[in-house]
C-alpha positions in Angstrom: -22.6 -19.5 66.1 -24.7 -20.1 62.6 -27.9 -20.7 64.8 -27.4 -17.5 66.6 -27.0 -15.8 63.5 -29.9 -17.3 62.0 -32.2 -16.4 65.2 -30.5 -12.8 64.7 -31.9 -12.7 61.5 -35.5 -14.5 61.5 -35.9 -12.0 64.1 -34.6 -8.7 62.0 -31.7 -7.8 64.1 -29.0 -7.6 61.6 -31.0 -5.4 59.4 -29.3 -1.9 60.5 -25.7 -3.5 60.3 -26.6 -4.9 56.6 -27.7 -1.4 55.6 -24.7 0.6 57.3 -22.5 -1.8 55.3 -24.5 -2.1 52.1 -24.4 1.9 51.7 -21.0 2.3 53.1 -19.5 -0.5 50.0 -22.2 -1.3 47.4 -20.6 -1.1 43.9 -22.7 -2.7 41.4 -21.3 -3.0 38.5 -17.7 -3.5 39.8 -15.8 -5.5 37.1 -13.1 -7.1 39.2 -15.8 -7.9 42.0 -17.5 -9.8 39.0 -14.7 -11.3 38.1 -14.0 -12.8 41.6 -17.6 -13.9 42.1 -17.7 -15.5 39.0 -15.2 -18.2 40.2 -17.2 -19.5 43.1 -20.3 -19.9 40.7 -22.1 -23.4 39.7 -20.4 -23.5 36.5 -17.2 -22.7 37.9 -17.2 -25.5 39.8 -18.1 -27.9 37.2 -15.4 -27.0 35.9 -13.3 -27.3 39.0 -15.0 -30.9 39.7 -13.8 -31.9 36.2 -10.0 -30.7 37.1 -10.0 -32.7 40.1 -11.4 -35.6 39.2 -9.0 -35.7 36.1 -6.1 -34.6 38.8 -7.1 -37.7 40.6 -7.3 -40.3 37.5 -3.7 -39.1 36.0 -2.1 -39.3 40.0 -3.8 -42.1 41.1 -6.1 -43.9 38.8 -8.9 -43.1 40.9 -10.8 -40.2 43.1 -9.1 -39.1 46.4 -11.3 -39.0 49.8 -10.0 -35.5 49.5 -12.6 -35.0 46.6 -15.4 -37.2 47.7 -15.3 -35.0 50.7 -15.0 -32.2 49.0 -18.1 -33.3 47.0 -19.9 -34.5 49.8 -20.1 -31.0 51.8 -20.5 -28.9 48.4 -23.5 -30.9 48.6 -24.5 -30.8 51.8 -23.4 -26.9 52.3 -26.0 -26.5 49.3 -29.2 -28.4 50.3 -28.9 -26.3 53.8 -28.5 -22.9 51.7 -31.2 -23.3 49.6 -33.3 -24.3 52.8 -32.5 -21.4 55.0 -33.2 -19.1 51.7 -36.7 -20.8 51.4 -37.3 -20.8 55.1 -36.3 -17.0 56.0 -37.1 -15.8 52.2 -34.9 -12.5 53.1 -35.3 -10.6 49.9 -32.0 -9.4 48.2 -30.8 -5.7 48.3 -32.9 -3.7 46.2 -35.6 -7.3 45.5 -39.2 -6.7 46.9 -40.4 -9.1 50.1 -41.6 -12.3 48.0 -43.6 -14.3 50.7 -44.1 -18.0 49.0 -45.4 -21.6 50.7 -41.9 -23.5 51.6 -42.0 -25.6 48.1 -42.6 -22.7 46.2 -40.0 -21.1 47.7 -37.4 -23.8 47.5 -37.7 -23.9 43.4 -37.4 -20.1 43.6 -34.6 -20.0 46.2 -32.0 -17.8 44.3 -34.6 -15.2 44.9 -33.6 -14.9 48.6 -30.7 -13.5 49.7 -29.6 -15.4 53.2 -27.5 -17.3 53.0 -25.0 -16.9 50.0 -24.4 -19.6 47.9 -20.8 -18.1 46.2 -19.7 -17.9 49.7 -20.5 -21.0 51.1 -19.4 -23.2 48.0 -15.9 -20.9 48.0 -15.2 -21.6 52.2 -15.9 -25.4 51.5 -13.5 -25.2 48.7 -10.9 -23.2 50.4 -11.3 -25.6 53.6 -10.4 -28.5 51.8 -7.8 -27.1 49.2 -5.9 -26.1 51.9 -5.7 -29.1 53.4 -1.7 -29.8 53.5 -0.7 -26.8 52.0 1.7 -24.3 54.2 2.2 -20.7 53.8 1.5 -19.0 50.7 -0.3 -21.5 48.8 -2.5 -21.7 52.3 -3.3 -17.8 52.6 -4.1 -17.5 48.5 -7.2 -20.0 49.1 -8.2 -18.3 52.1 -7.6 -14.8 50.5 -9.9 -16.1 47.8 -12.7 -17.6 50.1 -13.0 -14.0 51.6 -12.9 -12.2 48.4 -16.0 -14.0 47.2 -17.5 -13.2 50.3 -17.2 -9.6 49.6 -17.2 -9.4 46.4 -21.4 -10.7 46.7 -21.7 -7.5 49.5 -19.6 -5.3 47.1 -22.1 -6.6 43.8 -24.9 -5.1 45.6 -26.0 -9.1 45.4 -26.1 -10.1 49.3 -26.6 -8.4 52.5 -23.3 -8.7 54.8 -25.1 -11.1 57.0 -26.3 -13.4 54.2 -22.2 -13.9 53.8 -20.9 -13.8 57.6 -23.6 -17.1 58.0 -22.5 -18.7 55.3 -18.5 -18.5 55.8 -19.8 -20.1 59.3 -22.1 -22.4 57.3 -19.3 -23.7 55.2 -17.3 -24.4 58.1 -19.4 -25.9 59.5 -20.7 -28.6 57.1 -16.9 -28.8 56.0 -16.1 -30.1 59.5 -19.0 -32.1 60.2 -18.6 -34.4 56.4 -14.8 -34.7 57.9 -16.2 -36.2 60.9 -18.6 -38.0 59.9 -16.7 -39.7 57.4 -16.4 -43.4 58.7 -20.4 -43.1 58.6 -20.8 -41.9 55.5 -18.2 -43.6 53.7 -19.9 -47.0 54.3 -22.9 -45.9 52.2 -20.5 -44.4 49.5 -18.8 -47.5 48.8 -22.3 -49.7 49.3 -23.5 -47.8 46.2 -20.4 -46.5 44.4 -18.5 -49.5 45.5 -16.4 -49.6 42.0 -14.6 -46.6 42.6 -11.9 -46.8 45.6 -11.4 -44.5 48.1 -7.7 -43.6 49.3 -6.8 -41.4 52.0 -4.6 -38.5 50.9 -0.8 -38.8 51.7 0.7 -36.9 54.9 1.9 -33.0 53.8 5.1 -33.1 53.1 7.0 -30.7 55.7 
């Protein structure tokens, strides 16, 4: 699904959906949209990676897989966004076409629109959040995910395809770290070998 979307857009095809969508909701300016977007920003998630970690120290003494793996696919999710931006430079709405060598482009990355970056970092989040949690609890992080999603559209900031890829992208990096853990869990503990890993406790039902 993310590589047909990417093909669909290297090759121009979501561009009349992303402009039927970007005139019918565009509201820059919108305070509660900026409100919402600011929580899935970089410094919003220091500040999140802060909570947790002291979450983990006070409950167990040390950090959870729960937040390595969190960690692990805020990173990865990241690294892929700010290549696809570089690679397919897709200018933001109202940002003129900024055609720049791949390095270049990579320390000027925010520039580019696809894919999003708040909503890629807010699906990771809400993916493993989630985890064990039922019902309410469950929906609010998911409610949240998707209301970063469209708050960037709403902002005027993204194009509705730069956020459709990346709630697929963080998905998909979410579930990959998760399943790739045995692998790269040796090399956490081979470098980072004083801080124990614990598997998180069954969800209580």
């Amino acid at each position: 699904m993310l590589a047909v979307l990417i093909v669909l857009e290297y090759l121009g095809l979501l561009s009349g959906v992303d402009s039927m969508v970007f005139q019918a909701v565009a509201r820059p300016g919108l305070v509660a949209a900026e409100l919402v977007s600011a929580t899935a920003s970089i410094p919003a998630f220091a500040v999140y990676a802060v909570a947790l970690l002291a979450y983990d120290a006070a409950r167990r003494g040390r950090v959870s897989l729960g937040t390595v793996s969190l960690g692990v696919s805020l990173a990865v999710a990241m690294v892929h966004v700010a290549v696809l931006k570089a690679s397919l430079q897709v200018p933001r709405p109202g940002e003129q076409p900024l055609h720049q060598p791949l390095l270049e482009a990579l320390m000027a990355a925010d520039y580019y629109a696809f894919p999003s970056g708040h909503t890629a970092r807010a699906v990771v989040a809400a993916y493993y959040l989630s985890r064990g949690r039922r019902g309410p609890a469950r929906l609010a992080l998911w409610a949240w995910a998707l209301a970063v999603a469209a708050s960037r559209v709403l902002l005027g900031a993204h194009w509705f395809s730069d956020v459709a890829a990346s709630v697929v992208l963080g998905l998909f990096v979410a579930l990959v770290v998760e399943c790739t853990a045995p692998v790269w869990l040796r090399v956490y503990n081979a470098t980072l070998g004083r801080i124990e890993v614990l598997r998180p406790a069954p969800a209580k039902r």
